[in-house]
C-alpha positions in Angstrom: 14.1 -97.4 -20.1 10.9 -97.5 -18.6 12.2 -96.6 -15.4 13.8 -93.1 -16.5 10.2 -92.5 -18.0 8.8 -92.2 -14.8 12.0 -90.6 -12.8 12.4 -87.4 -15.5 8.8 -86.3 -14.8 8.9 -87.5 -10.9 11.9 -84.9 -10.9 10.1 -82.1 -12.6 7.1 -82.2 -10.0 9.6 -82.0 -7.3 11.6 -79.2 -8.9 8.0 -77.4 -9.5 7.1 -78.4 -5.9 9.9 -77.0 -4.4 10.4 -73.7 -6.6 7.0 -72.9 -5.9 7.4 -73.3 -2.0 10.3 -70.9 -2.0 9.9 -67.4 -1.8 12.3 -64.6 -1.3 11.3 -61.5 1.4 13.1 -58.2 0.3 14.5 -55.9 3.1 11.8 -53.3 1.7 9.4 -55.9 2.3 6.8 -57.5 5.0 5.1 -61.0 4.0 2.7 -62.3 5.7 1.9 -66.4 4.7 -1.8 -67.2 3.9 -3.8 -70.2 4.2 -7.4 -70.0 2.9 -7.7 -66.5 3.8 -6.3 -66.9 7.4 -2.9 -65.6 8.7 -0.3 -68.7 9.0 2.9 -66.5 9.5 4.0 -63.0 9.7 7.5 -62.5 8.2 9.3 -58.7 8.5 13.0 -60.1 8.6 14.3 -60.5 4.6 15.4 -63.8 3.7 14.7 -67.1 2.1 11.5 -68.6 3.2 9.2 -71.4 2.4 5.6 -72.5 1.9 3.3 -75.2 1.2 2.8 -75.2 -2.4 -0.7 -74.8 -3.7 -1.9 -74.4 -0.3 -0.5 -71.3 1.2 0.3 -67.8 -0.8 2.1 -64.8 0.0 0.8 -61.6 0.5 3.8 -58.7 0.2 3.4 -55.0 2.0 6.0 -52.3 1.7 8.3 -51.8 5.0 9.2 -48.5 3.6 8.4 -44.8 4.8 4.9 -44.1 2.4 4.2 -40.9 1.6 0.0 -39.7 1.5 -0.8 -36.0 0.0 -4.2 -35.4 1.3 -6.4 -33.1 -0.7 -7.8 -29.6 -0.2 -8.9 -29.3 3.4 -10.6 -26.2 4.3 -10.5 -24.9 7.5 -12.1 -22.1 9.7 -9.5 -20.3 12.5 -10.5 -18.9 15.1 -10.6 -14.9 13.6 -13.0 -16.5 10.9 -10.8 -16.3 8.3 -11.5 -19.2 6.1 -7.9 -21.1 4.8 -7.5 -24.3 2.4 -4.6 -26.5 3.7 -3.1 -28.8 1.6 -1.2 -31.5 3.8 0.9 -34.8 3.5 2.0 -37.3 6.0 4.8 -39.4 6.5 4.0 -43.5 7.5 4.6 -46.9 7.6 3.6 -50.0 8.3 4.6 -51.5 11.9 2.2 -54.4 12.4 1.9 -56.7 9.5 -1.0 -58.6 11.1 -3.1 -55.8 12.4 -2.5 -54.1 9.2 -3.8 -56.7 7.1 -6.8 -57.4 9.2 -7.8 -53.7 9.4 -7.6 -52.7 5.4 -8.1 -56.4 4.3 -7.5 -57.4 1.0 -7.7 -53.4 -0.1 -3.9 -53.3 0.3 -2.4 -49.9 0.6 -5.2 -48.2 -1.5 -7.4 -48.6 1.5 -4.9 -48.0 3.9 -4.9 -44.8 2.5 -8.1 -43.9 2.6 -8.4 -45.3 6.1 -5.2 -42.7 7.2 -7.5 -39.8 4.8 -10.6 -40.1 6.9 -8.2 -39.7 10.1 -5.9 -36.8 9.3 -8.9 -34.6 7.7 -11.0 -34.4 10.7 -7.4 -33.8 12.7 -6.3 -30.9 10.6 -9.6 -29.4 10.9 -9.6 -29.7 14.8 -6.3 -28.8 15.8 -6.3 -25.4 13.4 -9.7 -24.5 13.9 -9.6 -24.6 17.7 -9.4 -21.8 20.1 -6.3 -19.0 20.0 -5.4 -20.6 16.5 -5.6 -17.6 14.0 -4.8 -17.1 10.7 -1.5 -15.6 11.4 -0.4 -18.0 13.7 -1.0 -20.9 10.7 0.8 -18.8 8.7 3.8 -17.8 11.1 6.8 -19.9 12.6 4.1 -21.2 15.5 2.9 -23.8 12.7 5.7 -26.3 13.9 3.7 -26.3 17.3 0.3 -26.8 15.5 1.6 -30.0 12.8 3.1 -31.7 16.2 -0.3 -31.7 17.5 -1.7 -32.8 14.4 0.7 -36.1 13.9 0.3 -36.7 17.3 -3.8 -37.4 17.6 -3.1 -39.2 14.1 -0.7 -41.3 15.4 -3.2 -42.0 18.5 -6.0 -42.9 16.1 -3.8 -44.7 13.5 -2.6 -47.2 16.0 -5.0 -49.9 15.7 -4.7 -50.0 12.1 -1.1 -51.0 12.3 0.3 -48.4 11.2 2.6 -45.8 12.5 2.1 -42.0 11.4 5.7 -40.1 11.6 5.0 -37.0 10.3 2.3 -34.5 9.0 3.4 -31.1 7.3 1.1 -28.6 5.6 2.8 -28.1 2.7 0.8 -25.1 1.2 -1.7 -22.5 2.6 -4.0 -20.3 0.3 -7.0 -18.2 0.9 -10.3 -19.8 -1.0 -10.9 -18.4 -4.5 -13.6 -16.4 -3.7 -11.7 -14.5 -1.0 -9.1 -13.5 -3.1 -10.1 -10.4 -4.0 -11.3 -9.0 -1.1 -8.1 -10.5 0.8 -6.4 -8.0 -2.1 -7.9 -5.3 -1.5 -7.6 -5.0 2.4 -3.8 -5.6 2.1 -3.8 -2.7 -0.7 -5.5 -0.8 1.5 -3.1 -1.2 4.5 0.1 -1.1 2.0 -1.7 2.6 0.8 -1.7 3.5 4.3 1.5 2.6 5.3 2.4 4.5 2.7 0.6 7.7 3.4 2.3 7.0 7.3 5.6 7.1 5.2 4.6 10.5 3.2 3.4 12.1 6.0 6.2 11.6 8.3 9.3 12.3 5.3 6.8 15.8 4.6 7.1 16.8 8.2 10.8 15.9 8.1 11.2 17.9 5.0 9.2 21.0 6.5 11.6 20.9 9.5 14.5 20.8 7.2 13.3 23.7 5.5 12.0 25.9 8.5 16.0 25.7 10.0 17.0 25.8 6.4 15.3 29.3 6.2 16.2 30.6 9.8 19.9 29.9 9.1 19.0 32.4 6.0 17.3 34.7 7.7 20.0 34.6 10.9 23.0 34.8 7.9 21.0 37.6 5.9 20.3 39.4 9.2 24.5 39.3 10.2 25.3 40.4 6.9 22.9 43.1 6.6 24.6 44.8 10.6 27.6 43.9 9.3 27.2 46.0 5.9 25.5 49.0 8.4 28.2 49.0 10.3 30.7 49.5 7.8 28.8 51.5 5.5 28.2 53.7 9.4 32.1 54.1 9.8 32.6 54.7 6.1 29.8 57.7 6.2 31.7 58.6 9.4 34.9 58.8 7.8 33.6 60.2 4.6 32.4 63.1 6.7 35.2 63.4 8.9 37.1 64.5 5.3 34.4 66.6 4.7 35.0 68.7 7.9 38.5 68.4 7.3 38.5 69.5 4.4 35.8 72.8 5.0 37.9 73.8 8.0 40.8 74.0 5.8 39.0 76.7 3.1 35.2 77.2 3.8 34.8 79.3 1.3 36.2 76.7 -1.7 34.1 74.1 0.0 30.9 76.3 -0.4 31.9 76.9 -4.0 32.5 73.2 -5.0 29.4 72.3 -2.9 27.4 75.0 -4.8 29.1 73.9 -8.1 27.9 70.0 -7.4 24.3 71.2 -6.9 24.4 73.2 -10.2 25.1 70.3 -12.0 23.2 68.1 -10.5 20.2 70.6 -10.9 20.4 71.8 -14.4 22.2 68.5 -15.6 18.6 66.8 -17.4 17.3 67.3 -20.8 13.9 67.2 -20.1 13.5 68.9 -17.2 11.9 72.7 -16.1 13.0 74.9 -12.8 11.7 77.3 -12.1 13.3 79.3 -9.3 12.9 83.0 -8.0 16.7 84.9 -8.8 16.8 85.8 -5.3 17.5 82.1 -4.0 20.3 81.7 -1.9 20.3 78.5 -4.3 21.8 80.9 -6.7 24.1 82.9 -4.5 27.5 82.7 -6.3 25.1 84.3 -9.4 23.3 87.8 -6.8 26.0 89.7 -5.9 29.2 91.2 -8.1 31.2 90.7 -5.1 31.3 87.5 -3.0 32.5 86.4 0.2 35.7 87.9 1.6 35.7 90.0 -1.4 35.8 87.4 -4.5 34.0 88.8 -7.7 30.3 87.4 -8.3 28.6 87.1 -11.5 25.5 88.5 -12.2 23.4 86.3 -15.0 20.2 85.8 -16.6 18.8 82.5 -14.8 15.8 82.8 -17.0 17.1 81.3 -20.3 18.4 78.5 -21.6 21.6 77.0 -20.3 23.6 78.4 -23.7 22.3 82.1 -22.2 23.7 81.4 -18.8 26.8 80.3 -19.9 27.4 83.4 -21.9 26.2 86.0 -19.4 29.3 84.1 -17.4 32.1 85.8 -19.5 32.1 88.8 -17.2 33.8 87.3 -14.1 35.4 83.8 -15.6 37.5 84.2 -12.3 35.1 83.1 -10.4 34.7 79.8 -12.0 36.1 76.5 -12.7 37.7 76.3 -16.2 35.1 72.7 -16.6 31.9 75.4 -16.5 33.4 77.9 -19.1 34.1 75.0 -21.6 31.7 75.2 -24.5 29.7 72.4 -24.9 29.8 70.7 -28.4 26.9 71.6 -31.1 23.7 69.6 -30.1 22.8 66.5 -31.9 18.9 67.2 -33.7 18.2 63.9 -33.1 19.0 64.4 -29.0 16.0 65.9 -26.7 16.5 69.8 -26.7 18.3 71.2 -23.1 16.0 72.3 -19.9 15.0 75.7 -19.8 15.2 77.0 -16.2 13.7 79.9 -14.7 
């Protein structure tokens, strides 16, 4: 009895011993094994390990890919046009040992400010140096310029155990106070363009409209010789009956041309003529007897048309039946008839 008094608690110090000298690495895991703050082993496989219980400790670091966002860097390029960068970098941890005794027992925090204070001054350098304009930053040549960057970081990050894979700037903005006058110079070049644009579609638009009226003017003009010419043969024509027609009876041609001109002469309501008796414009009226013999009438010119028609009654004859026709009893309302002389 006495005996298993002293095994049970014999078993649970061993048990406790032993647990507390066993320690599992994970595959995302480095270890190194401490002893009084000095470096007894570095472990970076996974698997079961021991220690000395009480004596040693184990300190874990990630063996993963870390990610660091770095803050607002501003930077100057070469065409002083001031940019703030916002970057991040890709790293890990490849010497367990150096690591530790670079950052100490600050861990990843002051890893991380360590790999700060190296890819600020970096950025800086690489986009600020010479042929490095704002435009190149901002076109597809930034691949060129974030090589350059990870590579001096990964030079300087070395003896800090660490490896730096990558560095990307993720965003690139003008400073606040630049804004606005960044604004206004691309408003002023998009107004430009613009007036470029106007100009040029108003000088094809005058182009379009200076053939638009030649082709008038050419179609107008063809037209217009066109119409001459036909309204020249139809005059031609029309006169070629004419002559036809006075060389078949001159002296009913004269008639119906003297007949046309009375008409057209004494045809207005409003109108006065006056005209001396003896004008040939009146020869049918002069003589009793006209050409070849026909009778002629003798009439008073100087009244009103009624009077003329009457005096006519003395040689009908000699007239077309439309002239002797009475006209119908004038309206009051209508202008009274011209008086002729």
């Amino acid at each position: 009895m006495r005996k298993m008094t002293f095994i049970i608690p014999a078993i649970v110090v061993v048990i406790a011993l032993l647990l507390s000298s066993i320690f599992v690495v994970d595959e995302r895991q480095r270890a190194l094994v401490m002893q009084f703050g000095q470096i007894r082993r570095v472990i970076d496989e996974p698997g079961l390990n021991f220690k000395i219980p009480f004596i040693q400790e184990v300190v874990f670091y990630e063996d993963r890919i870390l990610s660091l966002d770095t803050a607002a860097i501003e930077v100057t390029p070469s065409d002083d046009r001031r940019l703030v960068v916002y970057a991040f970098a890709r790293w890990r941890i490849i010497d367990t040992e150096q690591f530790r005794l670079a950052v100490g027992v600050g861990g990843l925090r002051q890893a991380e400010a360590l790999l700060d204070n190296i890819l600020n001054p970096q950025i800086r350098e690489v986009l600020g140096s010479e042929g490095v304009t704002s435009n190149t930053i901002l076109s597809a040549d930034r691949t060129n310029l974030m090589r350059r960057i990870t590579e001096q970081a990964r030079a300087l990050a070395a003896p800090l155990g660490i490896d730096v894979l990558d560095v990307r700037l993720k965003q690139t903005a003008l400073p606040r106070q630049n804004l606005q006058a960044t604004f206004e110079r691309m408003r002023a070049e998009r107004e430009r363009e613009a007036t470029d644009e106007r100009a040029r579609g108003q000088e094809a638009a005058q182009r379009v409209r200076a053939q638009a009226d030649r082709t008038v003017v050419e179609l107008v003009s063809e037209a217009e010789r066109e119409a001459e010419i036909t309204r020249g043969e139809a005059d031609a024509e029309r006169n070629r009956i004419f002559a036809e027609a006075f060389g078949q009876d001159p002296d009913f041609f004269e008639f119906y041309r003297s007949m046309t001109a009375y008409e057209r002469a004494l045809g207005g309501n409003n109108s006065s003529m006056v005209m001396s008796p003896t004008s040939a414009f009146f020869d049918f009226f002069a003589a009793p007897l006209g050409r070849e013999g026909r009778p002629r009438i003798e009439a008073n010119v100087t009244g009103s048309p009624d009077d003329v028609r009457d005096s006519l009654v003395d040689a009908p004859e000699a007239l077309p039946d439309e002239l002797l026709e009475r006209p119908e009893p004038m309206d009051p309302e209508r202008p009274q008839p011209v008086e002729s002389e």
